[in-house]
C-alpha positions, -999 to +999 in steps of 0.1 A: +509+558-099+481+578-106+451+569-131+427+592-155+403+583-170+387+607-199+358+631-192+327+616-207+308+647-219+276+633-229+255+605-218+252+573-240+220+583-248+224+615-263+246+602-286+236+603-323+218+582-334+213+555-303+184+576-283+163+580-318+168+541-322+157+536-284+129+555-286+120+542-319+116+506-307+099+517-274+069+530-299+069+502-319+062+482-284+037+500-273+017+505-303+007+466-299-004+470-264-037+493-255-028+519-230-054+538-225-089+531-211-109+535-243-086+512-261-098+481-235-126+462-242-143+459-208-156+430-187-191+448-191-185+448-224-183+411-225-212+404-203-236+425-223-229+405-257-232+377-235-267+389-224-277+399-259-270+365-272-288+340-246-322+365-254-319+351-292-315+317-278-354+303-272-346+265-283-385+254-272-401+287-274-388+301-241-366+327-225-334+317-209-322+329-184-282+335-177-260+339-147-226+354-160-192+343-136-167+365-126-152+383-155-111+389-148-101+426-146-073+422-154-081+409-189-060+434-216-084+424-247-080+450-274-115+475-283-131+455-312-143+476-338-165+449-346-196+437-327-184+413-304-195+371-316-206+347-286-207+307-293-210+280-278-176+254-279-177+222-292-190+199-267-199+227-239-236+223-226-262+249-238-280+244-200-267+247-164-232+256-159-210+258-187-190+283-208-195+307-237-165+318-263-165+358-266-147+368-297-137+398-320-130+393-358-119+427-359-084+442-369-073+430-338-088+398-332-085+377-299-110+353-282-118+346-244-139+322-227-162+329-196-180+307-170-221+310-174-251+293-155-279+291-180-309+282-170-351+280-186-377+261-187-399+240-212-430+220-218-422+180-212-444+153-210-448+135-174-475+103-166-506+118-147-503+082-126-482+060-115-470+032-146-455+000-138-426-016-158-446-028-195-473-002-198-482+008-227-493+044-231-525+056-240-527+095-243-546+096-210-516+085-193-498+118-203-503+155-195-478+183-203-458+203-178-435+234-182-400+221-162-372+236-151-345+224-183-310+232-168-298+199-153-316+173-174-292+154-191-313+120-204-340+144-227-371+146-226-405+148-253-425+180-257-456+163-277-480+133-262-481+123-295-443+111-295-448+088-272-483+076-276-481+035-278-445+036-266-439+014-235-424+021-201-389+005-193-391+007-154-416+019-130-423+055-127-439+076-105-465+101-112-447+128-128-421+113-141-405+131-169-405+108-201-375+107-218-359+083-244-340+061-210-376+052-198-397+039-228-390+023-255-408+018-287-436-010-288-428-040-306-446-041-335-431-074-352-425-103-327-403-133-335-424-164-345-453-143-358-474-146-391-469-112-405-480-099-439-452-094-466-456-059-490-439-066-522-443-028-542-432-024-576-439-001-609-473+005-589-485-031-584-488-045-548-484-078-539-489-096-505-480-127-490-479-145-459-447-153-441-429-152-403-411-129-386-377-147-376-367-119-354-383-091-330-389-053-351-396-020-346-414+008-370-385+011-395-364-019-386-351-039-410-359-077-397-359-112-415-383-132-425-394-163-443-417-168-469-450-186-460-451-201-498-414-203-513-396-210-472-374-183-490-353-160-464-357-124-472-347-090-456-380-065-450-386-033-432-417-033-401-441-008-415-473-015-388-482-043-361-480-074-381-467-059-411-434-057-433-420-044-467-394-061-493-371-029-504-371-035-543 
């Protein structure tokens, strides 16, 4: 038995109809995807926003400096036809190394992320001697020093007069950078003290004597009793031996 099969005169795609509809959806692909060069936004691109945005960023007066990480080639981001926006994420570190968004709110928008190393410097206060645990400071303890910025994590005070009367928590050596983990504010109210009671109202001031039943800061609310009355009342430390009933 002998089979035939029917001459097929035209390919499948020359058909009516199905190459237009082929061809059709192939252009609708690729109009989504840039193809050529000048439709990329390039990793230099990128790194020069990146540059231009750490020069607007002088947080104590000060250059910084960056150190941009490999960019990926291969990276297809769309040509903005908007000026390209760099942030900072939530939660990154604006010193050492850390990471920058890069975004376009153009017509086509996308966003990318890129490893940087920033780094700068800034004026700190340091101890001009060595200060034992206790010590309070006078303003000839202090003397203030431009530091490298990019790895210090606990702070640090720009202005003597920040931490003028504040006392060391540990021993430091000379050149310590202060910073809020080594000092801490001078008690101005001690527990068991005779302290002076400001009662202010409609412009009259009154005074009276009473004692501090607990330890105070400047601006800490502490209680204390009334010299006269043996009352127990709630008053904010407003100087050394000195508090103030909120009315």
């Amino acid at each position: 038995m002998t089979l035939k099969f029917d001459k097929v005169d035209k390919d499948p795609l020359q058909q009516p109809g199905i190459g237009g509809l082929l061809a059709g959806l192939c252009l609708c692909l690729l109009a989504h995807l840039p193809t050529q060069a000048s439709e990329i936004q390039s990793p230099g691109d990128l790194a020069s926003a990146i540059t231009r945005f750490t020069a607007t960023q002088r947080p104590y007066g000060k250059p910084l400096h960056v150190q941009i990480g490999k960019i990926d080639p291969r990276l297809r981001l769309a040509q903005c036809n908007q000026p390209l926006s760099v942030f900072f994420p939530t939660g990154a570190s604006h010193f050492g190394t850390t990471t920058l968004g890069v975004e376009c709110n153009g017509d086509s928008p996308w966003k990318t992320y890129v490893s940087v190393t920033i780094t700068g410097s800034a004026p700190m206060v340091t101890n001009t001697r060595a200060l034992a645990r206790g010590t309070v400071l006078q303003l000839s303890d202090l003397n203030v020093i431009n530091r490298d910025i990019t790895y210090l994590q606990e702070g640090f005070y720009s202005n003597p007069a920040e931490v003028v009367g504040m006392v060391v928590e540990r021993p430091l050596m000379q050149g310590s950078v202060l910073n809020p983990k080594n000092l801490r504010p001078r008690l101005q109210v001690r527990r068991g003290d005779l302290v002076s009671i400001l009662a202010e109202a409609t412009g009259v001031q009154v005074y009276v004597k009473g004692f501090a039943l607990m330890d105070g800061h400047h601006g800490e609310d502490i209680r204390v009793r009334n010299q006269s009355t043996q009352r127990e009342i709630q008053a904010e430390v407003i100087g050394p031996g000195q508090v103030q009933v909120k009315m």
